[in-house]
N, C-alpha and C positions, 0 to 999 in steps of 0.2 A: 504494500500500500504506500502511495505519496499523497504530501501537501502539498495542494499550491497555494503558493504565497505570490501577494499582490503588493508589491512594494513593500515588502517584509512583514508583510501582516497573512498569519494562516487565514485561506477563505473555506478552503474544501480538501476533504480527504478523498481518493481517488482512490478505487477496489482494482486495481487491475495491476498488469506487469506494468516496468519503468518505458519498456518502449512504445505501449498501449497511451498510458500517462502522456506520456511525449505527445502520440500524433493528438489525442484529443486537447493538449494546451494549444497545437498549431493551427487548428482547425478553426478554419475562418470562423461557421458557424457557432463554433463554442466562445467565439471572442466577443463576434456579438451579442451573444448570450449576456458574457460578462458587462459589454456597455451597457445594456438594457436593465438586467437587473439591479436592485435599488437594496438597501442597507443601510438604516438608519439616514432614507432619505439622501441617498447621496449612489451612483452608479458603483457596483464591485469595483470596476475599473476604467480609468481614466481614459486607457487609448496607451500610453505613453510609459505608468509604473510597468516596473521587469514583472514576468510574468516566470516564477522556478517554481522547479520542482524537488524537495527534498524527500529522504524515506519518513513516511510516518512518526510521531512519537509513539512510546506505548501508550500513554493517556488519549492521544487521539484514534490509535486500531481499536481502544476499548469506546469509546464512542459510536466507531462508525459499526463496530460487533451487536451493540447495544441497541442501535438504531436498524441496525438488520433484523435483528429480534422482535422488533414491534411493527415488521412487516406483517402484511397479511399474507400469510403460508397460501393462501389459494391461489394469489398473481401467478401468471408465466414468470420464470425465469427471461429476463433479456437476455441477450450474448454483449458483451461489450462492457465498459467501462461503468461503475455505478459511482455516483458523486454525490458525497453528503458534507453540507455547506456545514460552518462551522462556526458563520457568522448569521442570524437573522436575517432572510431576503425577503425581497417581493416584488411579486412580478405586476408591473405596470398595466400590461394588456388585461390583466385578471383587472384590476382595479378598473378599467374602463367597462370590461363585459358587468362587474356589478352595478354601476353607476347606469348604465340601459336598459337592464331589467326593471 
């Protein structure tokens, strides 16, 4: 498991190998991801802070173990990369779909 850190700040732990980790930090989609979503009001990320990847701490595999755990057993399994933030998000477009209801 790795951290990526956003201008030295943990955002998300990442379930997968280092070079899975990798292509999903590169990956256009997942950048803009990060502009988009919000954290205490303000984007993950900038555009501009380094985006790394370090191994996991053990306080954070026990988190993300933790948070596997309060999954619901009946979902499909994905294949790929599973990302658990480690900072409070939110996602903007949800915020617009409740505000049209």
């Amino acid at each position: 498991m790795f951290t990526l850190e956003i201008g030295g700040r943990p955002i998300a732990v990442i379930g997968t190998e280092e070079e899975d980790a990798q292509d999903l930090v590169a990956n256009p989609a997942f950048r803009e991801d990060l502009l988009r979503l919000l954290s205490d009001d303000q984007p993950l990320w900038d555009g501009q802070a380094e985006l790394r990847l370090r191994p996991a701490t053990e306080e954070e595999i026990a988190e993300f173990d933790e948070s596997e755990d309060d999954e619901d057993e009946e979902e499909d399994e994905e294949e790929g990369a599973v990302v658990l933030f480690l900072v409070p998000i939110m996602d903007p477009d949800d915020e617009e779909d409740e505000d049209e209801a």
